[in-house]
C-alpha positions in Angstrom: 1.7 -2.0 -22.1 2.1 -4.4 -19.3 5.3 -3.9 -18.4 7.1 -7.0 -16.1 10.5 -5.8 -13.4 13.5 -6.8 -13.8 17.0 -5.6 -12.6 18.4 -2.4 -14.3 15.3 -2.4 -15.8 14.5 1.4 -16.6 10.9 2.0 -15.3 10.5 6.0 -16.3 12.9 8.7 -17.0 13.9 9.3 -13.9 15.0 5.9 -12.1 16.0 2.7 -12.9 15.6 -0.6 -10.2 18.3 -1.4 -8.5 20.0 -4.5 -9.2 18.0 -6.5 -6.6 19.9 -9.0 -4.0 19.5 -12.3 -3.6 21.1 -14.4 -0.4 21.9 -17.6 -0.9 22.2 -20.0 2.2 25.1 -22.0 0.1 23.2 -25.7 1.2 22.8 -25.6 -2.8 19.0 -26.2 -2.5 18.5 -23.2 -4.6 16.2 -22.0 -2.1 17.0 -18.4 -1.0 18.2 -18.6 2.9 15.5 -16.3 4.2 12.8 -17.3 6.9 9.4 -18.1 5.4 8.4 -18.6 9.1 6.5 -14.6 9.1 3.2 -14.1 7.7 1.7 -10.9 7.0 -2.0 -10.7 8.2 -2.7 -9.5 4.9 -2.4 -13.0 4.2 -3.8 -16.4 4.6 -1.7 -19.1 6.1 0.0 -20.5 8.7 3.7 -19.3 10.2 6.1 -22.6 10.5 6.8 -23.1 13.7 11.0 -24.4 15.1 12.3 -24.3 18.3 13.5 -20.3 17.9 10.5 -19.6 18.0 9.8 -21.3 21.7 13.2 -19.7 22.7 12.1 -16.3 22.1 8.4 -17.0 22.3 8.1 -13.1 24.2 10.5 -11.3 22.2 9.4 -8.5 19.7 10.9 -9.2 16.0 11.3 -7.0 13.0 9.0 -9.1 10.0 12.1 -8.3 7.9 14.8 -9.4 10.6 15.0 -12.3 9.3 16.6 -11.2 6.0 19.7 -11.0 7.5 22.6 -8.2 7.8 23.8 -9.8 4.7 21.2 -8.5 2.6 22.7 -5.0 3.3 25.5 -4.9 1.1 25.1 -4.6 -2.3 28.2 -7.3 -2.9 26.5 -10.1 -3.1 25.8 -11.9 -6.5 22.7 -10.8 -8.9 21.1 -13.6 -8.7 18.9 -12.8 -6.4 15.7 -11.2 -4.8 15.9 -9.4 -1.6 16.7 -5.7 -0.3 15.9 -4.7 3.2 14.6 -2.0 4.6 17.1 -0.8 7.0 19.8 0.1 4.9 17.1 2.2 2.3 15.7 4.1 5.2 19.2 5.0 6.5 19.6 6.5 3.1 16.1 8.5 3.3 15.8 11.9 4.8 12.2 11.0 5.8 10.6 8.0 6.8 9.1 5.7 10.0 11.4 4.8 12.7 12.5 0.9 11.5 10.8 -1.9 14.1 13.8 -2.2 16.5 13.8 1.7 16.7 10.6 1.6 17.7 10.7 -1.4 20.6 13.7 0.3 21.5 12.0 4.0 21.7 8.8 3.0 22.9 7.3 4.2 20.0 3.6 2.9 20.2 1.7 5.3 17.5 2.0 7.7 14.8 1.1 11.0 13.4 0.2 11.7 9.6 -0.3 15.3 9.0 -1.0 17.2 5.7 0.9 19.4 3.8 0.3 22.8 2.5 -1.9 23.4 -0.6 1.4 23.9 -2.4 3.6 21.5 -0.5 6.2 23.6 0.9 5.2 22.5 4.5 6.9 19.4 6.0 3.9 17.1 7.1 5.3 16.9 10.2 4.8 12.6 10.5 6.0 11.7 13.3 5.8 9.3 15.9 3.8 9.2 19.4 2.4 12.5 17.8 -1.2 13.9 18.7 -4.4 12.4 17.9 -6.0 15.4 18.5 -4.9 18.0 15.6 -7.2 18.3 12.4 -5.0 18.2 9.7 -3.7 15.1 10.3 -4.4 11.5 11.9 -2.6 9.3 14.8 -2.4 5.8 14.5 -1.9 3.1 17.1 1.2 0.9 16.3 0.8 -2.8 17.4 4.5 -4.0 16.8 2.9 -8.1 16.6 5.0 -11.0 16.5 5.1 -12.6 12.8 2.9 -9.5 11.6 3.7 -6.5 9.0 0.0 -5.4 9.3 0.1 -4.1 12.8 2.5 -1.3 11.7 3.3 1.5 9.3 5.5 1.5 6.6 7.1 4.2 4.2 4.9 3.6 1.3 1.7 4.6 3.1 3.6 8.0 3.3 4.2 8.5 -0.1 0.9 7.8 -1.5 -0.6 9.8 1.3 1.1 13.1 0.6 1.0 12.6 -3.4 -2.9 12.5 -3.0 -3.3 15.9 -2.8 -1.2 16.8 -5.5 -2.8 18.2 -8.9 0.2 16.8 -11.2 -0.9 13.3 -9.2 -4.3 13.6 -10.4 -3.6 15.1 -14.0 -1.5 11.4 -14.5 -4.4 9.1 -12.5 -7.0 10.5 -14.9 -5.0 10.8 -18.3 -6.8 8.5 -20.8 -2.7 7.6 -21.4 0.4 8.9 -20.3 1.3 11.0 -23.2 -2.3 12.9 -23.3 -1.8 16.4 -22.6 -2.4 17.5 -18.6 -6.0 18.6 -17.9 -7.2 20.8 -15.8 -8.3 19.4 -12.0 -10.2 20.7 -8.9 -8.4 18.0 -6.5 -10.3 18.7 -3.0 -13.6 18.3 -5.5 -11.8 15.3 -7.2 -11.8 13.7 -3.6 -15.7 14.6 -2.6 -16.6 12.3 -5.3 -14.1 9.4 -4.7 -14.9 6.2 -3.1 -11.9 4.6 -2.0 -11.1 0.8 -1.0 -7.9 0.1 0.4 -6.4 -3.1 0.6 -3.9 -4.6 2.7 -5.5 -1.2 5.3 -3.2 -2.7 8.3 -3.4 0.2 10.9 -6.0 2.0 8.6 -3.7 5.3 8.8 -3.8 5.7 4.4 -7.9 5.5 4.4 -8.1 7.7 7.6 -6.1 10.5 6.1 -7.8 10.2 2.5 -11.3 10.8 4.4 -10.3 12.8 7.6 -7.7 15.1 6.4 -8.7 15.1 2.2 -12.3 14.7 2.5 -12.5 11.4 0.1 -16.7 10.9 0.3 -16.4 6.9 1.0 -14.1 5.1 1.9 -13.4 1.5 3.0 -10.7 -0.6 4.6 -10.2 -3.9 4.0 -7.9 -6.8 5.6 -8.9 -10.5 7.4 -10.6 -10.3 9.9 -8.3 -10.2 12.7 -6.8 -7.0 11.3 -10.3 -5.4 11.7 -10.0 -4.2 15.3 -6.9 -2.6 15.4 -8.4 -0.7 12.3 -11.7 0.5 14.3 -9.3 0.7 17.0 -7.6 3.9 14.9 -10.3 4.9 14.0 -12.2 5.7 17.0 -8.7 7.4 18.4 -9.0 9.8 15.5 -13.1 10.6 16.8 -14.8 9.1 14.2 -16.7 6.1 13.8 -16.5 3.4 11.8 -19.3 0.9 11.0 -21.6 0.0 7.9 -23.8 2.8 7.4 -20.7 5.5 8.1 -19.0 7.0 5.5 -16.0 5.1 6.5 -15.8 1.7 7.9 -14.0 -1.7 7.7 -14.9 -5.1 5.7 -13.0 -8.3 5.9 -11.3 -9.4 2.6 -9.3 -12.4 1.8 -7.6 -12.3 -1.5 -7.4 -16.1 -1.6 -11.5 -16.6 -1.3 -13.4 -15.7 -4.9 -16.1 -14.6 -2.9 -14.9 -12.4 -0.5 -14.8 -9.3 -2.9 -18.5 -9.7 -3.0 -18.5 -8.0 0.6 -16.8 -5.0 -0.7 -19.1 -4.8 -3.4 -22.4 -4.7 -1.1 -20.7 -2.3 1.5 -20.1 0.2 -1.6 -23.6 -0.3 -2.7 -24.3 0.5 1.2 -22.3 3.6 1.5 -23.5 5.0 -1.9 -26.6 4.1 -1.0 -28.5 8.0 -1.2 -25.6 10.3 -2.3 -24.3 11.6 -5.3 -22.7 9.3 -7.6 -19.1 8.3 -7.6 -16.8 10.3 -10.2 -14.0 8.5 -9.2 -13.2 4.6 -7.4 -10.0 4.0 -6.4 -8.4 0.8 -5.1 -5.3 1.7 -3.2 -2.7 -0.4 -1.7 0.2 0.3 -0.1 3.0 -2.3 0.6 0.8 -5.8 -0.1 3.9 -7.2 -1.9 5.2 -9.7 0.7 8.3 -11.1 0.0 7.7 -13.7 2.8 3.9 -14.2 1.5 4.7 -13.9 -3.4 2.4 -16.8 -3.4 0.1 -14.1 -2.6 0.9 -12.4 -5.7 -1.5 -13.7 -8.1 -4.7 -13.9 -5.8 -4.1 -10.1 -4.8 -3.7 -9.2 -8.8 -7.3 -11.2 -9.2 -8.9 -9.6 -6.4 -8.0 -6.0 -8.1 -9.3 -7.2 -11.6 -12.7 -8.2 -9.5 -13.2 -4.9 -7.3 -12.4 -3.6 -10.8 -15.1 -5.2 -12.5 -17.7 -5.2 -10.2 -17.4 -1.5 -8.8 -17.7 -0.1 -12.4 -21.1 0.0 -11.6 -20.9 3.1 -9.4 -19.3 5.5 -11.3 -20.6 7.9 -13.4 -20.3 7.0 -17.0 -19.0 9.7 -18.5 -16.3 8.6 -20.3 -15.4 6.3 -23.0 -14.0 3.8 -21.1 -16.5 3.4 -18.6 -15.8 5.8 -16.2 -12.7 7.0 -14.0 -12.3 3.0 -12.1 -8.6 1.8 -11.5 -6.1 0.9 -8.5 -3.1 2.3 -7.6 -0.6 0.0 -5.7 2.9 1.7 -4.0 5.3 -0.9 -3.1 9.1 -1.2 -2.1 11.3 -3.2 -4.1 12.1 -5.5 -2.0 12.2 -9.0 -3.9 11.6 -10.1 -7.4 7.9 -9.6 -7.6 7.1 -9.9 -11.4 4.6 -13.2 -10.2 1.8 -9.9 -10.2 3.0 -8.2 -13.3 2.6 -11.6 -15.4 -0.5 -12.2 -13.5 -1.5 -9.2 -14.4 -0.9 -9.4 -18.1 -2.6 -13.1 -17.9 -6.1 -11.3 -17.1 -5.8 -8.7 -19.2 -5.2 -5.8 -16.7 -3.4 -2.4 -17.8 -0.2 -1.6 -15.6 1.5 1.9 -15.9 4.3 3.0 -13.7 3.7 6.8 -12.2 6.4 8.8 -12.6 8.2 10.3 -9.5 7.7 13.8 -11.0 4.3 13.5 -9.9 4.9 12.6 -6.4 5.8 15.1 -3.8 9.3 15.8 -4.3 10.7 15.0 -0.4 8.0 12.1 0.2 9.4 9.5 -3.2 12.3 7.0 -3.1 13.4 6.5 -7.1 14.1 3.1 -8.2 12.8 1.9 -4.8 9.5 2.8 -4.1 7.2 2.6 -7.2 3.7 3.8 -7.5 1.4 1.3 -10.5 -1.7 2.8 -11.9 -3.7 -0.4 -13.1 -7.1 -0.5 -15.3 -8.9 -3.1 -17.0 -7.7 -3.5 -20.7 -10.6 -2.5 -23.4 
């Protein structure tokens, strides 16, 4: 059931990965020509510093510039590991503006609003919107230097506006993916969900699940210099973020074993006097770096410990100890099968959501996949 990415490798019914791109700088070291000098925030380490850098020391950069043009076509030998995201958001009929689009239109923040009960509305996301309107959240976009957590990505999108979806829900809660589709009260689904997002970057996914879908807890999590622009956002949407509030912002470094303890005792702190959790959900959204897959491993043992110590907090009505899992939507962008076989080493469950589920504007088949993942019984 664990199921590892390859290229052509069919994931569902309805879309296969794309044979992914590697480039090769030819200096036959094997290595694969792209910078490894950006680091997300989302990560722990340093960014190698050359003498580009001090050249263009005050000059904005795209974190996947440095991929090269090359990685465009799809020409090159498949050997390789990298897509970018220029040429896939050209294809897309939705999306955020790429980072030069941005620097170059002054776009400094942007607007996540719901759809329609039976999404037929366009959520009308778009940027420098209004931070003002109630169905939706604004964001503050940071554009840093070396950094993909100080802006927004296409991923966040389509996890935000499959949340309210009742075939979404009817595949998160299915005991397996063949069991016949049960019947679901989404908006009550949400009142009784504690959420913990990884990776949280501007904060815009956990905003929107607790500002515009009502999720009863929910908590953000990056390092701790990511923290800021997250209470940053969310005091621009008029709420307020700190321990005892029903959303709020914890510091979590996949690479320390003890960090997931803080999670732990700020759910324990939120729950603290109200109605037990049905449902908690560890979302992500993008936290597969191709300049950071070392990070691969520590982020799939993080999710097996939130997993393992949250159980705790759910109501145990089921057989398998209650409705506890994460849900991870990433791009293809590189070969990232470092989590899936990390995954399968400690024993956790990975299932790939079908895009049927998803809303049917906001998905990107065979690029953007969605993983359900549970602890193995």
């Amino acid at each position: 059931e664990i199921m590892t990415p390859m290229p052509s490798t069919t994931f569902d019914d309805e879309s296969a990965v794309d044979v992914v791109i590697h480039v090769d700088d030819g200096d036959g070291d094997g290595d694969d020509g792209c910078s490894r000098e950006i680091m997300n925030e989302t990560s722990k380490g340093q960014t190698e510093e050359g003498a580009d850098d001090e050249e263009n020391e005050d000059e904005e950069e795209d974190p996947f510039a440095s991929l090269g043009d090359d990685c465009l076509t799809s020409e090159r030998p498949a050997s390789s590991s990298v897509a970018t995201s220029q040429r896939v958001r050209k294809e897309r009929q939705w999306g955020i503006p790429n980072f030069q689009e941005q620097i170059d239109k002054n776009i400094t923040t942007f607007t996540l609003r719901r759809l329609d009960q039976n999404c037929e509305r366009d959520g009308g996301d778009n940027p420098n919107g209004n931070s003002k309107i109630n169905d939706g959240v604004t964001v503050q976009l940071e554009h840093r230097k070396h950094s993909t957590g100080s802006d927004l990505w296409d991923s966040a999108l389509v996890m935000a506006h499959a949340f309210p979806r009742i075939q979404f829900w009817q595949q998160l809660l299915s005991p397996n993916p063949s069991s016949p589709p049960i019947t679901i009260d989404v908006e009550a689904e949400l009142r009784r969900t504690a959420i913990i997002e990884l990776g949280s970057g501007t904060g815009a996914l956990g905003l929107y699940c607790h500002k515009c879908l009502h999720a009863q807890h929910v908590i953000m999590t990056d390092l701790k210099p990511n923290l800021e622009l997250i209470e940053d956002n969310v005091a621009l949407n008029g709420l307020s973020c700190s321990a005892t509030d029903a959303i709020c912002a914890v510091p979590l470094d996949w690479t320390d074993d003890d960090s997931p303890a803080l999670v732990e005792q700020q759910l324990r702190r939120s729950c603290q006097g109200t109605q037990q959790q049905k449902t908690i959900l560890i979302v992500g959204t993008d936290i597969f770096l191709p300049f950071a897959s070392d990070l691969l491993r520590p982020l799939a043992k993080t999710i097996l410990k939130l997993l393992r110590t949250t159980e705790s907090f759910v109501m145990n009505d089921s057989d398998d100890g209650g409705n506890v899992m994460a849900i991870v939507c990433y791009e293809e962008r590189f070969d990232c099968s470092a989590f899936f076989e990390a995954a399968a080493s400690l024993r956790l469950k990975v299932e790939f959501m079908p895009n049927a589920v998803l809303h049917p504007k906001y998905q990107d088949p065979g690029r953007i996949h969605v993983l359900k993942i549970r602890m193995e019984r």
